[in-house]
C-alpha positions as CSV (number, residue, x, y, z in Angstrom):
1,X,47.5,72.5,-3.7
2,X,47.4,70.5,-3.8
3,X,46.6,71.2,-6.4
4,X,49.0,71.0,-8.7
5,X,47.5,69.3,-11.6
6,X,47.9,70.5,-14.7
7,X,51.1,73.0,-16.6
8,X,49.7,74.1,-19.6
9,X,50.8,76.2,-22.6
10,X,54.7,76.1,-21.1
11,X,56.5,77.5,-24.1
12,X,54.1,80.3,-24.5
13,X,53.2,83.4,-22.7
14,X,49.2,82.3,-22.2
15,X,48.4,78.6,-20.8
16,X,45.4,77.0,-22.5
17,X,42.4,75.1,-20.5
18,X,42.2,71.4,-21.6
19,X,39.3,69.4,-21.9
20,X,38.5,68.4,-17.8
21,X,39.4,64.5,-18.1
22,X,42.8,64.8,-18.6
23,X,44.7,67.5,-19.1
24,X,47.6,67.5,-20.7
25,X,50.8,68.2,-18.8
26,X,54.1,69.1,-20.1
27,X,56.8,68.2,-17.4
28,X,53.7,66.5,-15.0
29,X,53.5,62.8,-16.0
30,X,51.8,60.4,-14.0
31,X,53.6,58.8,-11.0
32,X,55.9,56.1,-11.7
33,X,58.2,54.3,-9.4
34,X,61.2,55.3,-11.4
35,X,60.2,59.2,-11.5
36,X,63.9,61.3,-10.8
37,X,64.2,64.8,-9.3
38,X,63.9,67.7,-11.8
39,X,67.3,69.3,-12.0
40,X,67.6,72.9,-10.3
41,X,67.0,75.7,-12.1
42,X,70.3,77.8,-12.4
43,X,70.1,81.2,-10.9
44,X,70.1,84.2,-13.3
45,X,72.2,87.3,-12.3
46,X,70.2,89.9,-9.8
47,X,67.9,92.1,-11.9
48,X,66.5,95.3,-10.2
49,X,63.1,94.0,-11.4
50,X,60.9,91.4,-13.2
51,X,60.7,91.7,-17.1
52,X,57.3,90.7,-16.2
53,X,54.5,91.3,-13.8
54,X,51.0,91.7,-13.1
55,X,50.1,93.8,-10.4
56,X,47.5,93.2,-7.6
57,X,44.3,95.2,-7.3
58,X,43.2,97.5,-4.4
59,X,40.9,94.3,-3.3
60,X,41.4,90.5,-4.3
61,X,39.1,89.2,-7.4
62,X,37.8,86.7,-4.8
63,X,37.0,87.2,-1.6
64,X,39.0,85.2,1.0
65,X,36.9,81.8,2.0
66,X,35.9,80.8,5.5
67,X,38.4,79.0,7.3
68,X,38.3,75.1,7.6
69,X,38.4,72.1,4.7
70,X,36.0,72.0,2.0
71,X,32.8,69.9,3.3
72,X,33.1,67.6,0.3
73,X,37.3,66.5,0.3
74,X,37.7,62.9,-0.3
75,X,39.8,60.7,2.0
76,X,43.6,60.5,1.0
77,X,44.3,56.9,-0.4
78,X,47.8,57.1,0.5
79,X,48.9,59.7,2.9
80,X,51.0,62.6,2.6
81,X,54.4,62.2,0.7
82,X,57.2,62.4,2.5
83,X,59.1,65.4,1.0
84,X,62.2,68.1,1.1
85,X,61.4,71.1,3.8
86,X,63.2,74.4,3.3
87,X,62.5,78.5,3.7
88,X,61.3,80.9,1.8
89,X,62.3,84.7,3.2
90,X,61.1,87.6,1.4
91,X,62.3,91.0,0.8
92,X,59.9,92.5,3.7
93,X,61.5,90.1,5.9
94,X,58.2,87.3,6.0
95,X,59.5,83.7,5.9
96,X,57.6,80.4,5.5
97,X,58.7,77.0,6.4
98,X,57.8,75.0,2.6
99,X,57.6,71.3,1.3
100,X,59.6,70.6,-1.9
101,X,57.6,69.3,-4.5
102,X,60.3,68.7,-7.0
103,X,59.3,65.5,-8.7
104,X,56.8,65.2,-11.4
105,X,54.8,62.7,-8.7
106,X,55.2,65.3,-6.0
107,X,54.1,68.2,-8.2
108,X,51.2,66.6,-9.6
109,X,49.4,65.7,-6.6
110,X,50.7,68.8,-4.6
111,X,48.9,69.5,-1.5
112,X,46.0,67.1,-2.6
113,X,43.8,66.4,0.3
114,X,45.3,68.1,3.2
115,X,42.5,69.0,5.6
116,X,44.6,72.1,7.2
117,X,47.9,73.7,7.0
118,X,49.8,76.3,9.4
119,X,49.8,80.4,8.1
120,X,53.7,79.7,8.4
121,X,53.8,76.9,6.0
122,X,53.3,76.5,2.2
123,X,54.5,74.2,-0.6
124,X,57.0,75.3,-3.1
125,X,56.6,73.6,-7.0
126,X,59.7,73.2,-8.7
127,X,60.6,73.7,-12.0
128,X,63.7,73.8,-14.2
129,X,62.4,75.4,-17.4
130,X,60.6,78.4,-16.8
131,X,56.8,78.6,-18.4
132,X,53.4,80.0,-18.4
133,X,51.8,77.6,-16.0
134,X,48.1,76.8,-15.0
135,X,46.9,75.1,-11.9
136,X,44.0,73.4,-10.7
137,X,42.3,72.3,-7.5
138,X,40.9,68.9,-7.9
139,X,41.1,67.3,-4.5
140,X,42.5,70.2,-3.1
141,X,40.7,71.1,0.3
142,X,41.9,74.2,1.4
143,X,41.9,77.1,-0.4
144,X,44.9,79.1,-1.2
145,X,47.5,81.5,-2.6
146,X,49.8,81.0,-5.5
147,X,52.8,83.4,-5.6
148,X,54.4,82.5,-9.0
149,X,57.7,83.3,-8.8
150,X,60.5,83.8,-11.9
151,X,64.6,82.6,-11.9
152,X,65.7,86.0,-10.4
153,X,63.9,85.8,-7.4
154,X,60.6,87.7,-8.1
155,X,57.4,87.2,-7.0
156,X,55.5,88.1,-10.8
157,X,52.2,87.7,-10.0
158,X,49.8,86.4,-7.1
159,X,46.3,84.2,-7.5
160,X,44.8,85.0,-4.4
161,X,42.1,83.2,-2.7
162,X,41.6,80.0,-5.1
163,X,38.3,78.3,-4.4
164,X,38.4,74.4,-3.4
165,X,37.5,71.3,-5.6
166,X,37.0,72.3,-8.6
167,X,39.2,71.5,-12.0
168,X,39.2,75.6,-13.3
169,X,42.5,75.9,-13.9
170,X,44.4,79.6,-12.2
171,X,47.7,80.9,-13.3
172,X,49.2,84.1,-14.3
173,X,50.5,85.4,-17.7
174,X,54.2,85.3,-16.7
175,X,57.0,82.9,-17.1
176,X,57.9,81.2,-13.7
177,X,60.1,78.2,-12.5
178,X,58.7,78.1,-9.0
179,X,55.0,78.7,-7.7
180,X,54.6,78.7,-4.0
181,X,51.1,78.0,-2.6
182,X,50.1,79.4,1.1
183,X,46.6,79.6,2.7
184,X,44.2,81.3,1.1
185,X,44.7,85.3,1.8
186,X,48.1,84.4,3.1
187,X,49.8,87.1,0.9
188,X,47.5,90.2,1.4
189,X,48.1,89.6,5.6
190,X,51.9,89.6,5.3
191,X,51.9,93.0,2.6
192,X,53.6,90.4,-0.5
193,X,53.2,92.1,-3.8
194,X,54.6,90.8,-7.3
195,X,58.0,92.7,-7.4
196,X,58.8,91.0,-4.0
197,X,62.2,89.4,-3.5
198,X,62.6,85.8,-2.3
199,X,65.4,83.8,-1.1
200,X,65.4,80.3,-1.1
201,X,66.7,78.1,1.3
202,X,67.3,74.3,1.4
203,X,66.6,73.1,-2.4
């Protein structure tokens, strides 16, 4: 994302659209200079699977998008933060190379007007508490993958194929404290299902 804009409904186990203007956030204020780094979310002993998941279908509810950026993406006014790289390395043995986005700042712009990204790369969202969480793509101009992903290391549930620009917000019913967004139909091409294990390296 990009699109990271809005974390809705955190304490509950279904996030609520707000009203387009200005969603309200729960842990995503707006930048400030003064903004500090979310703590780490501790690690909960292994589990042999989630308490909760939602399957994929046999076929994605969207179809995957042509490649390229959305005709309409506006010019970044800043330029791309600078922020923390690790690697994500799943149970099947895939890995990407990921951005932290850690900081409420980071988070809520996300992958915000990125033109293109590399099928190895992605951008992990960090949180500490975990939460029913809802994202949106305003100014996002790729589309793309969430992998929402609880404490124990489980992928719980996948939003595959997320159109550009628009402020619909996308999420899944289960509590996560990291979301992980790749290239739109990245998940389906490298066989990652909710129940997947991940290891996280470099946070």
């Amino acid at each position: 994302m990009t699109v990271l804009l809005g974390l809705l409904g955190g304490a509950g186990c279904d996030g609520a659209k707000s009203g387009s203007s200005a969603p309200p956030t729960v842990s995503v204020p707006g930048p400030t200079a003064t903004a500090t780094a979310s703590p780490k979310p501790t690690p909960e002993p292994a589990a042999a699977r989630p308490s909760c998941m939602v399957p994929l279908g046999p076929e994605p509810a969207r179809p995957e998008p042509p490649p390229g950026p959305d005709a309409n993406c506006p010019e970044d006014p800043t330029g791309p933060p600078h922020l923390g790289r690790g690697k994500i390395t799943f149970g099947n043995g895939t890995s990407v190379k990921v951005e932290f986005a850690v900081r409420p700042p980071d988070r809520q712009r996300g992958l915000m007007y990125r033109t293109a990204m590399p099928e190895d790369e992605g951008m992990l969202f960090v949180f500490q508490r975990p939460q029913v969480m809802r994202f949106w793509m305003r100014n996002t101009c790729i589309p793309l993958d969430m992998l929402f992903i609880d404490r124990a290391g489980f992928v719980v549930g996948i939003e595959e194929n997320v159109p550009t620009m628009n402020d619909n917000t996308y999420g899944v019913r289960c509590r996560a404290n990291y979301v992980l967004e790749t290239n739109a139909g990245w998940a389906r091409r490298h066989d990652i299902k909710p129940g997947e294990t991940v290891k996280l390296e470099g946070l």
